[in-house]
C-alpha positions in Angstrom: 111.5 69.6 65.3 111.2 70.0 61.3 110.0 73.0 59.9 107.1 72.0 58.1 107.5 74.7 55.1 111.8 74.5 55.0 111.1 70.6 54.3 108.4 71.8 51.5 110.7 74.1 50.2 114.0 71.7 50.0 111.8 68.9 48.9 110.8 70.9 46.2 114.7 71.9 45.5 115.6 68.1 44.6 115.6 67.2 41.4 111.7 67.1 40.7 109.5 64.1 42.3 111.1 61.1 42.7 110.8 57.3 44.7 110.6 59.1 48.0 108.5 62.2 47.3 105.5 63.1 44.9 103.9 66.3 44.0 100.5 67.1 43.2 98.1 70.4 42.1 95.6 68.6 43.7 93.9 65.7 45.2 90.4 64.7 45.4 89.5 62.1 47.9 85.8 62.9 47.6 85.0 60.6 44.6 86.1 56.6 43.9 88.7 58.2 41.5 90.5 60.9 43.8 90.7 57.9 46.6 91.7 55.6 44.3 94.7 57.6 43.1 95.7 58.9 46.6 95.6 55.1 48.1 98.0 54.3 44.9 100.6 56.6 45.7 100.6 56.1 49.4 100.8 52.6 48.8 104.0 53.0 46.3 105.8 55.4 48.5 105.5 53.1 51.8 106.6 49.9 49.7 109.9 51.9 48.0 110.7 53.6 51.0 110.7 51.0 53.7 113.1 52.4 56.6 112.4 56.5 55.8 109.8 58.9 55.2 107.8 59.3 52.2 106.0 62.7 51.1 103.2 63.6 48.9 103.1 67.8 48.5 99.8 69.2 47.6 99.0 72.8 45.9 102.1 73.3 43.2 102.0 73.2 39.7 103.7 70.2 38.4 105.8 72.6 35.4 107.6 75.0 37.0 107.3 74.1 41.0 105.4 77.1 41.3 103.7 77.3 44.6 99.7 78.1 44.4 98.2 76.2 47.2 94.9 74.3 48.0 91.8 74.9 50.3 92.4 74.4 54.1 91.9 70.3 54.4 91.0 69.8 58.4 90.1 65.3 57.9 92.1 64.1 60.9 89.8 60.7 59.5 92.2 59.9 56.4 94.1 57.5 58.3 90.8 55.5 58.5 90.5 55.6 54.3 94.2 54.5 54.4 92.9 51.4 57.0 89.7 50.5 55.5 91.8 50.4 51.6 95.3 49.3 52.6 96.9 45.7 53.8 100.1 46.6 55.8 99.0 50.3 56.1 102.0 52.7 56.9 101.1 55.1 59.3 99.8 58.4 57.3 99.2 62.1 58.6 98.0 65.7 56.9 99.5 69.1 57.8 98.2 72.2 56.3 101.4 74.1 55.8 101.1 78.2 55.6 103.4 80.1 53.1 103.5 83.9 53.4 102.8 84.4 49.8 99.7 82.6 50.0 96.3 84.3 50.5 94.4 83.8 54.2 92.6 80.8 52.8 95.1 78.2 51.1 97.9 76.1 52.5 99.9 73.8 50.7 98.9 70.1 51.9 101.7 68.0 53.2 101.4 64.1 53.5 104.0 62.4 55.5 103.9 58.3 55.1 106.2 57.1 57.9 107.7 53.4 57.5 106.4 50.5 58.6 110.0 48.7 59.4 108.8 45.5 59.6 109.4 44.2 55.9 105.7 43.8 55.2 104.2 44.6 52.3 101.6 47.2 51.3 98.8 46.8 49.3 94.9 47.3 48.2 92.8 45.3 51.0 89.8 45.5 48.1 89.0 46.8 44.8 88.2 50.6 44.3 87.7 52.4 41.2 89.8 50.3 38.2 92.5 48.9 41.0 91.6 45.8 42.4 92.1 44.2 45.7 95.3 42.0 46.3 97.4 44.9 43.7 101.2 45.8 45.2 102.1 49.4 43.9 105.6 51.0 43.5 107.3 53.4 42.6 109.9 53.7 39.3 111.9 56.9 39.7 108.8 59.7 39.7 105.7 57.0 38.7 103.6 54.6 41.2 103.3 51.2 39.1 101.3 48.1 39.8 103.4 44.7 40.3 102.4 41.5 40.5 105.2 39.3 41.0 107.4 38.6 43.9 109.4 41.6 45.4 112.4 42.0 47.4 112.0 45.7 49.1 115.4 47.4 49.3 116.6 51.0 51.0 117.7 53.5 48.6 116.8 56.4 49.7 116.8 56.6 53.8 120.2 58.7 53.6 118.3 61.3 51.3 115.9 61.4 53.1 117.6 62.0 56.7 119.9 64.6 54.7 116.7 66.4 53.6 115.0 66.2 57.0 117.5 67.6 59.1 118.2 70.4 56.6 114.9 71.6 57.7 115.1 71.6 61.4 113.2 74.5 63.0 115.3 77.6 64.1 114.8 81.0 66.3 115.3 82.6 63.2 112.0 81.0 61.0 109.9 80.7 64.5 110.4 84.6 65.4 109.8 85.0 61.1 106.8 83.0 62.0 105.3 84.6 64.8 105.9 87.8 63.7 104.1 86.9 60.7 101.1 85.9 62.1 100.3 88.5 64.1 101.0 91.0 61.2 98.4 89.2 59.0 96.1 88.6 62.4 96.1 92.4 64.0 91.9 92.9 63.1 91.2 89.4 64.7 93.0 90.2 68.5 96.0 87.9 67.2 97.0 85.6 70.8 100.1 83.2 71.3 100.7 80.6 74.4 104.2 78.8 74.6 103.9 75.6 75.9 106.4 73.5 77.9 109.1 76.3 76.9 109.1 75.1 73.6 106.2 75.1 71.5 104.5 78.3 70.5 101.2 78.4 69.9 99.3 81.4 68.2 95.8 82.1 67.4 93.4 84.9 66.3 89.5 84.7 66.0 86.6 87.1 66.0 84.3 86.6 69.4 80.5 86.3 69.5 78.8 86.1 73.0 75.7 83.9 72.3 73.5 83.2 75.7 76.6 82.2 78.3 79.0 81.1 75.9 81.7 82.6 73.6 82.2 81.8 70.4 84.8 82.6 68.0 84.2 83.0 64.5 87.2 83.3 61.5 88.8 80.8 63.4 92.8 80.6 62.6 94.7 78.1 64.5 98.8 77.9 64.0 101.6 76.3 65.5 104.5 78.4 64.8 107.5 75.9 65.2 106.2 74.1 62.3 104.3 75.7 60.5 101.6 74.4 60.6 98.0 75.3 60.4 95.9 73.6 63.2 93.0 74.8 62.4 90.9 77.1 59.7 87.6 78.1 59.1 85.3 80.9 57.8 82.2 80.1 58.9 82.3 77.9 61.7 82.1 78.9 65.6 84.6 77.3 67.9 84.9 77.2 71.7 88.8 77.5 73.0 90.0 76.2 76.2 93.7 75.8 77.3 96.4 74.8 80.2 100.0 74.6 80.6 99.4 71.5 79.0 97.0 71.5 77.2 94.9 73.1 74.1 91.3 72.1 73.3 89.1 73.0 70.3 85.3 72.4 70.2 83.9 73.3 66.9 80.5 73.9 66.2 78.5 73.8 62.7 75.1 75.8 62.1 72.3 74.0 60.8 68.5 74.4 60.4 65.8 74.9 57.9 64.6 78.3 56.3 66.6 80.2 58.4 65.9 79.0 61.8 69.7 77.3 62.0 70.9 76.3 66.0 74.5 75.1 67.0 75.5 71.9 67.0 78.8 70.5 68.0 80.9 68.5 65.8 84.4 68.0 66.6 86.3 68.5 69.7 90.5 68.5 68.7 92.8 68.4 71.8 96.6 69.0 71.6 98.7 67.5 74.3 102.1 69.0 74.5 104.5 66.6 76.3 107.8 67.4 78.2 110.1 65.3 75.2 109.2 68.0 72.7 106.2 66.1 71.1 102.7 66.8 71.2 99.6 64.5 70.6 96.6 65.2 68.8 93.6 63.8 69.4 89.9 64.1 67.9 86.4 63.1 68.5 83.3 63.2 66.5 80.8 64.4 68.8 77.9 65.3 66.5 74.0 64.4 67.0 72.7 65.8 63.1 69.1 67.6 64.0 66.0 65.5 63.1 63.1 66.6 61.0 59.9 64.4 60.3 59.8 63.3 56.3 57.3 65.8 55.0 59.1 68.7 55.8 61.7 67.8 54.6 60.3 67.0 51.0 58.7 70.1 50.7 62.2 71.8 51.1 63.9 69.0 48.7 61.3 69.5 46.1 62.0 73.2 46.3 65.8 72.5 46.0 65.4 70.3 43.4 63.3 72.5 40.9 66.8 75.2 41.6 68.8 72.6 40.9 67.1 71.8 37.5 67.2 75.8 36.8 71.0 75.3 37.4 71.4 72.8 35.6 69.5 74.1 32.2 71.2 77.5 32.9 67.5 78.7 33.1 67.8 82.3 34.9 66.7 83.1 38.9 64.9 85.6 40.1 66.3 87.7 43.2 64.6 85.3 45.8 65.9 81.7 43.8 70.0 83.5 44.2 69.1 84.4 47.8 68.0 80.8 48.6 71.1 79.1 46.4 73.6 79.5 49.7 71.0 77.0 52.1 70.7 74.4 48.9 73.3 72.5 50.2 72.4 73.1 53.4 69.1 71.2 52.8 70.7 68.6 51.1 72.9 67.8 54.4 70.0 67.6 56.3 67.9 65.7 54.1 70.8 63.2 53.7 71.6 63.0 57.7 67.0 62.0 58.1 68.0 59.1 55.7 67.5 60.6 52.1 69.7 58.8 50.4 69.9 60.6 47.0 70.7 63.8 48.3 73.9 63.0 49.0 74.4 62.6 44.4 72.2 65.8 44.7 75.0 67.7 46.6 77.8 66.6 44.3 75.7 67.2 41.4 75.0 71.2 42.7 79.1 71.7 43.7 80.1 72.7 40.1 77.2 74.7 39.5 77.1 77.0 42.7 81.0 77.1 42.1 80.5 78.9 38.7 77.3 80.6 39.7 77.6 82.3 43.7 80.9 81.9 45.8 79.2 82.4 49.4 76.8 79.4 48.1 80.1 77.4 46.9 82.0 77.8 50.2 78.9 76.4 52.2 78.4 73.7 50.2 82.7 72.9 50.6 81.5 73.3 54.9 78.7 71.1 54.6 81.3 68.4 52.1 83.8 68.6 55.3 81.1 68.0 57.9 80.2 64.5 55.9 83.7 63.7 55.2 84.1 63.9 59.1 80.9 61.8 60.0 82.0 59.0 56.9 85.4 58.5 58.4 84.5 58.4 61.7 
């Protein structure tokens, strides 16, 4: 089994970013653009590197390699961007890899692109942003380029790659490092840890909350220590937990609702299937029904949000009760978009930058309720 952060760490260690591995501060795959750019340099990496792994690390500064991280990224979905965008799609998967250094909340983002081994080639199933549909990218040294003649794929880099890969091979060492870790960082939230067919360990540490019959845990952290890898991360969401020998299952739950009056709803259920050959499956399913609200309610609270917005916007000031409402503004906008109001959705993207520079409880709601429609899109 790789270690997750040693192959981070001694991808970083060769020779900058190259045809088999690219670095990024960050990616947005929230507007045309950000998709755009991520489906270019998925599509390079899979072409040049037909027989071995390709990697795209997230969350270090391009300069000097220096580590800094990105927000927890939870969209098991991006395999259905790479589908809906690619021809020949190579089969793609995101890891949220913890680094002691970093605080509670970031991860470095690891994309793996595994080969397809079957000689085909990759490339844009229809046009998005400036690239249109039918274009081939690769990659030239540490740059993803369009081509548009013939080309004859070769393997130059599948001994690198295997070099690199089993450099990083887990250890007792860097799981023990691991574990101990966690629950050093995790000793307020009654830190926890199964081992699963005598091989994987498991850990995880969350604050409970009996509501009615059921308990739910709230500052949710999720980690598989052989790799890792974060499994799961969240603030403000409640999660159920329920495990086996076999087995460990996530149900995670969003709060929604209108001028306070906010019920559960469940949105995701995750379950991890260790197996006997020292893999594991995971598996997710959208289970969310959005709450419904009849059309005049709902403008009365979009007209509301739309005259803060327009404050925000004209940098007008707010009184105490307008900065007390700002963290349900996109809130209102979720709702209003899931009971077929279209334009909320430019309304919520048009509010992120604001609320980031104005209130950060407001900003990190509005990042929840991004992730809840990212889900929903994908799905």
């Amino acid at each position: 089994m790789i270690n997750k952060r040693l192959l981070i760490k001694n991808l970083l260690a060769h020779n900058g970013e190259n045809s088999f591995y690219d670095k990024k501060l960050l990616v947005d795959i929230g507007s045309k653009e950000g998709k755009a750019k991520f489906l270019k340099h998925v599509c390079s990496l899979s072409n040049t590197n037909p027989v071995s792994n390709s990697y795209i690390v997230i969350g270090v500064e391009d300069e000097n390699n220096r580590i800094v991280g990105v927000d927890f990224f939870d969209d098991s979905k991006i395999q259905n961007l790479v589908n809906a965008y690619l021809e020949h799609p190579p089969i793609v998967s995101y890891e949220n890899v913890q680094f002691p250094h970093l605080p509670e909340d970031k991860v470095v983002g690891l994309v793996s692109i595994r080969p397809k081994n079957d000689n085909s080639i990759c490339a844009l199933r229809k046009n998005i942003w400036k690239y249109w549909g039918g274009t081939v990218f690769m990659r030239e040294g540490s740059i993803s380029k369009p081509k548009v003649f013939d080309i004859e794929i070769k393997d130059i880099n599948s001994e690198i790659v295997a070099a690199i890969e089993q450099n990083s091979q887990n250890n007792i060492e860097l799981t023990l490092d691991g574990f101990h870790d966690f629950i050093l960082k995790s000793r307020d939230f009654n830190p926890k840890y199964k081992v699963f067919k005598e091989y994987f360990v498991l850990c995880w540490a969350a604050k409970p909350k009996l509501v009615g019959d059921k308990t739910f845990y709230s500052r949710v952290n999720i980690q598989l220590i052989n790799e890792q890898v974060k499994l799961f991360y969240s603030d403000l969401d409640e999660v159920e937990i329920q495990y086996d020998d076999d087995k460990f299952e996530i149900l995670e739950y969003v709060q929604l609702g209108l001028q306070n009056k906010f019920k559960y709803y469940p949105l995701e259920k995750v379950s991890i299937q260790f197996k006997d050959n020292m893999h594991y499956d995971i598996e997710s399913q959208l289970v969310f029904q959005p709450p419904q609200y009849d059309q005049k309610t709902l403008r009365h609270y979009l007209n509301h949000n739309d005259s803060l917005l327009k404050k925000l916007t004209k940098k007008l000031p707010l009184n105490s009760a307008e900065k007390k409402e700002l963290i349900n503004m996109s809130t209102i906008y979720l709702i209003a978009y899931l009971n077929g109001f279209e334009n909320s959705l430019e309304k919520l993207e048009e509010a992120k930058p604001l609320l980031k520079q104005i209130q950060k409880k407001a900003y990190e709601r509005l990042k929840d309720n991004m992730r809840i429609l990212r889900k929903i899109k994908y799905n």
